[in-house]
Backbone as a printed PyTorch tensor [residue, N CA C, xyz], in Angstrom:
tensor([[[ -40.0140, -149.0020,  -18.1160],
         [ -41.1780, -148.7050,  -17.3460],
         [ -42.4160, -148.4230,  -18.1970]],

        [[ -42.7000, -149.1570,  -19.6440],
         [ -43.9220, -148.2550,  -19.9620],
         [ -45.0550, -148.8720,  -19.5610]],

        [[ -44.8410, -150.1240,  -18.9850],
         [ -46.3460, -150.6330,  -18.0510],
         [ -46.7460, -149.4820,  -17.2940]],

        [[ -45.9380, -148.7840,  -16.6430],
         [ -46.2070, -148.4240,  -14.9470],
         [ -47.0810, -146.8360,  -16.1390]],

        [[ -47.5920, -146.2210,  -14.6090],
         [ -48.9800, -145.3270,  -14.8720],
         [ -47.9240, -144.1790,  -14.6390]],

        [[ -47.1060, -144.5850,  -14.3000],
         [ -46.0940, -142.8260,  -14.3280],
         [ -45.4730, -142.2950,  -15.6890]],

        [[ -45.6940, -143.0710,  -16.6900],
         [ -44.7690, -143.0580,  -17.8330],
         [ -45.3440, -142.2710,  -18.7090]],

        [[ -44.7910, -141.5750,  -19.5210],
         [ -45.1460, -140.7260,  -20.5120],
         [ -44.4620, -140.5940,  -21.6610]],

        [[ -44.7430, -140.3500,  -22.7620],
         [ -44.3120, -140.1920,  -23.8130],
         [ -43.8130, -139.1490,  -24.1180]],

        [[ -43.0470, -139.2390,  -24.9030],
         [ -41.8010, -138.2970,  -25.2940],
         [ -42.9180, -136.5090,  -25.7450]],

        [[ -43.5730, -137.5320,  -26.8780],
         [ -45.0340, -136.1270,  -27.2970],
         [ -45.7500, -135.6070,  -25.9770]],

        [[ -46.2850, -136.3510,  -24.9730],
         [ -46.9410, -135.6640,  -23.7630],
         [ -45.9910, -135.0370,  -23.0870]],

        [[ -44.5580, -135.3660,  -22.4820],
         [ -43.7750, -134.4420,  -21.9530],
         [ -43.4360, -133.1960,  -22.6200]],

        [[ -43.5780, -133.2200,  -24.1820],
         [ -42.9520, -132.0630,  -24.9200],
         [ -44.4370, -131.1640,  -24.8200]],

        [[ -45.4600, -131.3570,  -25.0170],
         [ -46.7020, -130.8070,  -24.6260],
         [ -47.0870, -130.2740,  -23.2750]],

        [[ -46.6790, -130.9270,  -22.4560],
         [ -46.8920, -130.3740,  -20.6600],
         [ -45.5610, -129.2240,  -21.0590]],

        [[ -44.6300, -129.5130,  -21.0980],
         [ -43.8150, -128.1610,  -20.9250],
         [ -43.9880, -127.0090,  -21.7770]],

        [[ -44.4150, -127.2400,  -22.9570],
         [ -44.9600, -126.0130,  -24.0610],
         [ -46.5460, -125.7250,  -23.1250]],

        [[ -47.4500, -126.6760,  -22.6820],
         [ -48.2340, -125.5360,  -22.0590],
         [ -47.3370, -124.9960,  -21.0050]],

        [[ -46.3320, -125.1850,  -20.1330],
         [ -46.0910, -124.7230,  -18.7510],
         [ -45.5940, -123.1160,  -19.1610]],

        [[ -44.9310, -123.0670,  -20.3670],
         [ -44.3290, -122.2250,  -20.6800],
         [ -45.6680, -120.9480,  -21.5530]],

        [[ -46.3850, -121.8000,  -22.2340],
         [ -47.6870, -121.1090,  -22.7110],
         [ -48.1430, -120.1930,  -21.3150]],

        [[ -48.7650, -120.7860,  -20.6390],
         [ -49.2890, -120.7170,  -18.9610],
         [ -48.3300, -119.7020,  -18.6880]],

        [[ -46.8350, -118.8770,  -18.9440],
         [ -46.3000, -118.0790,  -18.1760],
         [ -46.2980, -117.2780,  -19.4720]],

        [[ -46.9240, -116.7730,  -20.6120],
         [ -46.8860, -115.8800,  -21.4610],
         [ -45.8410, -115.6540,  -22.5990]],

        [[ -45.4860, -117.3400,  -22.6080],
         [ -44.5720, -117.0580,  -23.7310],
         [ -44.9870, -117.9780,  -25.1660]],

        [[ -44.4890, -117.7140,  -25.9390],
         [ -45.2700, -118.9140,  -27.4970],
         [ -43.9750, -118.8600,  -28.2760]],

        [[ -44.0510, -119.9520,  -29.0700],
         [ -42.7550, -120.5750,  -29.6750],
         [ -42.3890, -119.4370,  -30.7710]],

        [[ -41.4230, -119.1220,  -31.1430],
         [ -41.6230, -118.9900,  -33.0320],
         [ -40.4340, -119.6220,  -33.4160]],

        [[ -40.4430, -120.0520,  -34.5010],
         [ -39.2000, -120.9550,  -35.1440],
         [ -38.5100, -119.8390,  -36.5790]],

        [[ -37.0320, -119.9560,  -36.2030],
         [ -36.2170, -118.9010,  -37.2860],
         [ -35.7050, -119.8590,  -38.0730]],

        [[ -35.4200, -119.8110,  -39.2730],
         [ -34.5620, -120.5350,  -39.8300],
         [ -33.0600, -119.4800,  -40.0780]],

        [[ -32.1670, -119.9050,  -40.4080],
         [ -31.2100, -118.7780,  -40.7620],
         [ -30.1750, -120.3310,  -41.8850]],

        [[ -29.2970, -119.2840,  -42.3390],
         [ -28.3450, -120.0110,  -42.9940],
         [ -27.7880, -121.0700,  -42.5160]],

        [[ -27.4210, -122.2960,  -42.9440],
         [ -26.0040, -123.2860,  -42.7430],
         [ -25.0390, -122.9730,  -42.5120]],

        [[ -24.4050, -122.2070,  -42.0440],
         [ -23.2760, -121.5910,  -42.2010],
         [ -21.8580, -122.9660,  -42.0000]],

        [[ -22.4180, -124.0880,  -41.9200],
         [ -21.3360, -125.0670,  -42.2330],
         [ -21.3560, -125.7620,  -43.4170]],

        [[ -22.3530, -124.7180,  -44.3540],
         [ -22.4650, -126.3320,  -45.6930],
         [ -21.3230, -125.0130,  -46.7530]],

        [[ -21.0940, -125.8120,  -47.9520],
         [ -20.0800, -125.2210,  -48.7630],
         [ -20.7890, -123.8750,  -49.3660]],

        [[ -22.0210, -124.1490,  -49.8520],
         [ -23.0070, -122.9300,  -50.4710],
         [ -22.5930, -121.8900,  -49.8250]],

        [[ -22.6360, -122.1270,  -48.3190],
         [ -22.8800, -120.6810,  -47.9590],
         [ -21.3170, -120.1810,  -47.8900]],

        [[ -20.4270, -121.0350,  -47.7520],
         [ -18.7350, -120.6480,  -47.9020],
         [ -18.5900, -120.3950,  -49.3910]],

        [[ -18.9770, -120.5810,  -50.0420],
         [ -18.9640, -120.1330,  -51.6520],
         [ -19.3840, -118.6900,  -51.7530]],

        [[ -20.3750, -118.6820,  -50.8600],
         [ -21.3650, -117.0210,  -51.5820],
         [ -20.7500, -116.0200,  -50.3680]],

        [[ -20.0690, -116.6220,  -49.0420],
         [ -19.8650, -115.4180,  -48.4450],
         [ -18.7330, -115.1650,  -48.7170]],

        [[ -17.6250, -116.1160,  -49.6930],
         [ -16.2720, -115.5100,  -50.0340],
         [ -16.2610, -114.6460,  -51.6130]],

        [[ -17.7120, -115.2490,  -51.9940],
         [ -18.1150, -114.0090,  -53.3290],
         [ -18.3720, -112.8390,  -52.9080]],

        [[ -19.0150, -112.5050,  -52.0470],
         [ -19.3670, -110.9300,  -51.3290],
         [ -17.9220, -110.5260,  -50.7040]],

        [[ -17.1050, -111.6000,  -50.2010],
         [ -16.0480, -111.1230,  -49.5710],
         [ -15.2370, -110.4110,  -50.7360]],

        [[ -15.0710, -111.1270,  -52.0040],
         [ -14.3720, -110.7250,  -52.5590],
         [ -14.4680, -109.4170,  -53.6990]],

        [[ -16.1250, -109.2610,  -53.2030],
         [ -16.6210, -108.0350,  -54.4420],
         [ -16.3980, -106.9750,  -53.2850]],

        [[ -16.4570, -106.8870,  -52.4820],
         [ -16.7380, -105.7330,  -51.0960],
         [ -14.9170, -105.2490,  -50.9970]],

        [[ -14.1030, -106.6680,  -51.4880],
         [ -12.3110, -105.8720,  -51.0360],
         [ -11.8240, -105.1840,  -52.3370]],

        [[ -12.7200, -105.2160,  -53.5800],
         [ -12.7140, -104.4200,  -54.8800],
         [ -13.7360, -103.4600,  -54.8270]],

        [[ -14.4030, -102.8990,  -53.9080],
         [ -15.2160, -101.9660,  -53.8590],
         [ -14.5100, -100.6520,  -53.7860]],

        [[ -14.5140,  -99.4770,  -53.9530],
         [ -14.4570,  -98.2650,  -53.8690],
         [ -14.7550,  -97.5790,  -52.5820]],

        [[ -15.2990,  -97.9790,  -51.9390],
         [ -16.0610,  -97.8620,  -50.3700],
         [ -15.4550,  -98.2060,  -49.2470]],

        [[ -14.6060,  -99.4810,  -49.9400],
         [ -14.1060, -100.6500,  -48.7170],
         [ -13.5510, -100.1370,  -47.5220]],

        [[ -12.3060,  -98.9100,  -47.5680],
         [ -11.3220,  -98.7770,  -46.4310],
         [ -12.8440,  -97.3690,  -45.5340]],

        [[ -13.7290,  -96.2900,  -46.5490],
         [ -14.3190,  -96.4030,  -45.3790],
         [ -15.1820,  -96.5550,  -44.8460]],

        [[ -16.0940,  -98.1040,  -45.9120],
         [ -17.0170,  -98.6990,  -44.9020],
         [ -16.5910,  -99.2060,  -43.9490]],

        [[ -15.4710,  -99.6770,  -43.6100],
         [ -14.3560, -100.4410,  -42.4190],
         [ -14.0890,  -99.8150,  -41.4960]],

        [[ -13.7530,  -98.5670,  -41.8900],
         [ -13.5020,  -97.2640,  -41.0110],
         [ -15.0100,  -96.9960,  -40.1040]],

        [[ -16.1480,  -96.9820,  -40.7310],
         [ -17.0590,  -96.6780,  -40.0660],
         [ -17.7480,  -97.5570,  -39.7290]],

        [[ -17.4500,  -99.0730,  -39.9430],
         [ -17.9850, -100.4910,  -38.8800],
         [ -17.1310,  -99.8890,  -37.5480]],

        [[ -15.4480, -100.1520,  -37.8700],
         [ -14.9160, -100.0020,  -36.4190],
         [ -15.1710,  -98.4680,  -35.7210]],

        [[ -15.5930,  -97.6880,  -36.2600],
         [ -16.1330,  -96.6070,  -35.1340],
         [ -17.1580,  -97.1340,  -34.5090]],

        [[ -18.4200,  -97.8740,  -35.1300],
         [ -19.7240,  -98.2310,  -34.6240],
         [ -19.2520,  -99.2670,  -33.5340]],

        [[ -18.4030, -100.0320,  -33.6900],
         [ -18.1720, -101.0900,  -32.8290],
         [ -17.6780, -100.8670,  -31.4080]],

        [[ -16.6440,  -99.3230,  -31.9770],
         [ -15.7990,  -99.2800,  -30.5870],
         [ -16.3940,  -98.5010,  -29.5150]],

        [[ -17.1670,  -99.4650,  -28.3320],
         [ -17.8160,  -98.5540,  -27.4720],
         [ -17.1820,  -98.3650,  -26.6190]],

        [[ -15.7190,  -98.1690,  -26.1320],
         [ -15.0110,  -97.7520,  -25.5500],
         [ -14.8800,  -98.4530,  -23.9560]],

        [[ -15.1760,  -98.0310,  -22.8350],
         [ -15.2700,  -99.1670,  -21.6850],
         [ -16.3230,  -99.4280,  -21.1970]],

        [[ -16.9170,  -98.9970,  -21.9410],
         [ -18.4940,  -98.4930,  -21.6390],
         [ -19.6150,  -99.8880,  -21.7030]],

        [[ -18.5080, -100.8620,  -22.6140],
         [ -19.7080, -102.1300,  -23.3610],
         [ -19.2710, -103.6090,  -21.8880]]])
């Protein structure tokens, strides 16, 4: 259909809906965060894994994740 006068482009549809959404008070922001599927990041989080289970701390930083975690029936 790109003769016909109804047709639009991929850029004008992505523009009408970023204003529609502008128009109701909201604006984009873009995060980046880790790969967490490429090898780098399986390399460096089994290096922290493995300095944190030789730590001195370990049984009760663990101890005091699972207190923080356990919100009882409440969550």
């Amino acid at each position: 259909m790109p003769g016909s006068a109804a047709w639009r482009s991929s850029r004008t549809k992505v523009q009408a809906h970023r204003d529609r959404l502008r128009a109701q008070g909201l604006r984009p922001v873009q995060i980046w965060l880790p790969d967490v599927r490429s090898a780098r990041f399986k390399r460096e989080a089994e290096r922290q894994s493995r300095l944190v289970a030789r730590s001195r701390g370990e049984k009760a930083a663990l101890a005091f994740i699972a207190a923080a975690a356990d919100w009882g029936d409440e969550a």
